[in-house]
Structures are given as C-alpha cells and as structure tokens.
C-alpha atoms as one frame of an Amber mdcrd trajectory, in Angstrom:
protein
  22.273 -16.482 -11.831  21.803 -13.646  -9.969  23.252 -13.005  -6.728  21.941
 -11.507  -3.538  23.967 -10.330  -0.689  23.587 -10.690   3.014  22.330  -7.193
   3.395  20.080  -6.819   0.778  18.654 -10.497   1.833  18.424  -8.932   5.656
  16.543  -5.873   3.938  13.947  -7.825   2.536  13.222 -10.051   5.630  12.482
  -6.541   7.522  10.579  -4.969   4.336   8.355  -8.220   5.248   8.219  -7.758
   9.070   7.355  -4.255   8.643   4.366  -4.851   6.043   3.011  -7.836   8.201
   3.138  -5.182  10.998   0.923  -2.636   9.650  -1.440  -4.752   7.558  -2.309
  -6.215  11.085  -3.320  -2.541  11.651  -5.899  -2.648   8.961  -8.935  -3.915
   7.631  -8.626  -6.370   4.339 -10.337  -3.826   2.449  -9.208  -0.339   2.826
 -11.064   3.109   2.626  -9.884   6.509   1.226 -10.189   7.513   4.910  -7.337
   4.723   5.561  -4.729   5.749   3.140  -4.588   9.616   3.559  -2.460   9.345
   6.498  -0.687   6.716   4.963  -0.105   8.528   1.679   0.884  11.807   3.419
  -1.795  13.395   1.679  -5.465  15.148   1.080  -8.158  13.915   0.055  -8.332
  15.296  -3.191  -5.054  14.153  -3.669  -5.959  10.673  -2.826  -9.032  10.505
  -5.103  -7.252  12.138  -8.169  -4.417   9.146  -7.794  -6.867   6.505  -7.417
  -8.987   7.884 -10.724  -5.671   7.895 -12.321  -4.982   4.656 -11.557  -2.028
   5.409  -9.456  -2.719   3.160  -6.549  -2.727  -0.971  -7.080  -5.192  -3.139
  -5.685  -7.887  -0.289  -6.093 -11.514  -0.453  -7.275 -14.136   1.565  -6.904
 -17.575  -0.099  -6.615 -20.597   1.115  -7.362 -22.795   2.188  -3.926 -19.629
   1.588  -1.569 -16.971   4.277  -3.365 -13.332   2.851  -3.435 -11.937   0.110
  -1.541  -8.404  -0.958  -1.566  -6.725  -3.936  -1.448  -4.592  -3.954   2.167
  -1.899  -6.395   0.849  -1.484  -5.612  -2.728  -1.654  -1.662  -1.040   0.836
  -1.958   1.677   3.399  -4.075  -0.562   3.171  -1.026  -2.886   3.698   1.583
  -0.587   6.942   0.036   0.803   8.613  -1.229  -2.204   8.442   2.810  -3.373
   9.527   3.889   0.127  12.919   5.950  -0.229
C-alpha cells in the first residue's frame, strides 16, 4: 500500500484548483495561438513539438491546422511544472 502524506495530498488538491482555474480561461479546443504563451515559446517552436509529438491531446486536422485538447493539455503542462 502506498502511502501519501498530508502535504503531498494538499499539493495535489491545489495542482487541481490551479488547472480548473486556467482551463476556465480557455476554449475546449485549443489553437497554436493559445499555447505559445503558455509554452514560453515561438511559434516554430510550438509547431516542431507538436509534429514531434511532444504535446498530448494534439491533432492536427485537415482544413483547421492543430487543435489541442484543453484538459488532457493543461493536466500535462502542470504535472511537468518544476
């Protein structure tokens, strides 16, 4: 069984607060546009991660360019926060 302590139990309840917070922000279905800022980055950078696969909840369709998943995208992004 594996145990979790009081802080790291308190840690997740605000890792949830502050995701519900932003995704409230935010369409369902995000844009490159959207996730520069987020990402800290250019655009180039953003479109060479997403080709590579880099960023979950991605797919680029055909006539629209690549839309991202807002939950799947902000759950990602803060579970790799530092």
């Amino acid at each position: 069984m594996i145990r979790i302590s009081k802080v790291e139990l308190a840690a997740k309840e605000v890792l949830v607060e502050m995701i519900k917070a932003e995704q409230q922000k935010y369409p369902m279905s995000l844009k490159v546009k959207d996730i520069i800022p987020l990402l800290n980055c250019s655009q180039t950078q953003a479109y060479e991660a997403l080709n590579a696969c880099k960023i979950p909840g991605a797919k680029k369709i055909e006539g629209l360019g690549w839309r991202i998943n807002r939950d799947i995208f902000f759950t990602w992004l803060y579970s790799n926060e530092n």
